[in-house]
C-alpha positions, -999 to 999 in steps of 0.1 A, spaced: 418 97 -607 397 86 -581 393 91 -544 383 62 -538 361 34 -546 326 41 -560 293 26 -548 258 37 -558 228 25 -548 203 34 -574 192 1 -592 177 4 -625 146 -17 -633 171 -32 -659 192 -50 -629 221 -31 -640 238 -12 -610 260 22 -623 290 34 -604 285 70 -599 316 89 -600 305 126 -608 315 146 -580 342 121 -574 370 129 -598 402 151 -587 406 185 -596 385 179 -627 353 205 -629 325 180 -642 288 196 -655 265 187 -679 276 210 -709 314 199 -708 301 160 -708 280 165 -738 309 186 -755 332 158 -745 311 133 -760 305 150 -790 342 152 -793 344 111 -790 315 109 -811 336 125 -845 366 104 -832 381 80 -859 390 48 -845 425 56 -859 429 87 -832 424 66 -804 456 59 -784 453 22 -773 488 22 -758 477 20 -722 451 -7 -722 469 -36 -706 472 -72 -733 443 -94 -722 458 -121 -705 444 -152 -690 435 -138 -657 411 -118 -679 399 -145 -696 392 -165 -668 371 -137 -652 354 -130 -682 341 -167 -684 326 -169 -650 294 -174 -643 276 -140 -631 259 -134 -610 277 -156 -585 252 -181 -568 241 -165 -537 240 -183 -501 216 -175 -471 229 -169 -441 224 -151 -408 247 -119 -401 245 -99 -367 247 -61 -372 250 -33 -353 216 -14 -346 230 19 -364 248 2 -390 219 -15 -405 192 11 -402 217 32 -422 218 4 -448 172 2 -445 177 42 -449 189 44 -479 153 26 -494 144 -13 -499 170 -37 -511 195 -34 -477 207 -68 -482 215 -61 -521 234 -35 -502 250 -50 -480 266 -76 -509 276 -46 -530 297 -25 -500 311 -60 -494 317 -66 -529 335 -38 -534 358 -39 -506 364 -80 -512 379 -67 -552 396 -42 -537 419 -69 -519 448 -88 -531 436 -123 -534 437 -144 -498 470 -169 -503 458 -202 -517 
């Protein structure tokens, strides 16, 4: 439904990062009157009319994600860049390195995992 992943890099002053995906989706038309009619529509769902069937079982590759601690502990280190690369990461306002770690973040769960 996507075209591809979705980064933003607006931070609230909550910590909580929000993929924005408006303006991504697929041949869907997307505005602010036909997401408040769609909500309202979920909002006088019944938990009865919701149609479960393709939510994968939880399994314990879920559960062992869910348990881990987050944020993962974070180590310094020093990364050469090129010139244009990173002042299009300062560009974008303060908090390049947060950045950086998200873009990476993103690509690295994108990825099958790297054989054992």
């Amino acid at each position: 439904m996507f075209s591809g992943p979705c980064v933003t890099f607006e931070g609230f002053d909550y910590g909580e990062e929000r993929l924005v995906t408006l303006g991504l989706l697929r041949g869907i038309a997307v505005n602010k009157k036909s997401i408040k009619s769609d909500l309202a529509r979920i909002d006088r769902m019944r938990d009865a009319d919701i149609d479960y069937s393709e939510i994968p079982p939880l399994d314990k590759t879920f559960l062992k994600k869910a348990a881990s601690a987050w944020p993962p502990a974070k180590r310094q280190l020093t990364i050469r860049l090129d010139a244009n690369v990173l002042d299009w990461l300062k560009g974008h306002g303060k908090g390049y390195q947060t950045r950086i770690n998200r873009i990476l973040r993103v690509v690295m769960e994108s990825q099958p995992p790297a054989p054992q």
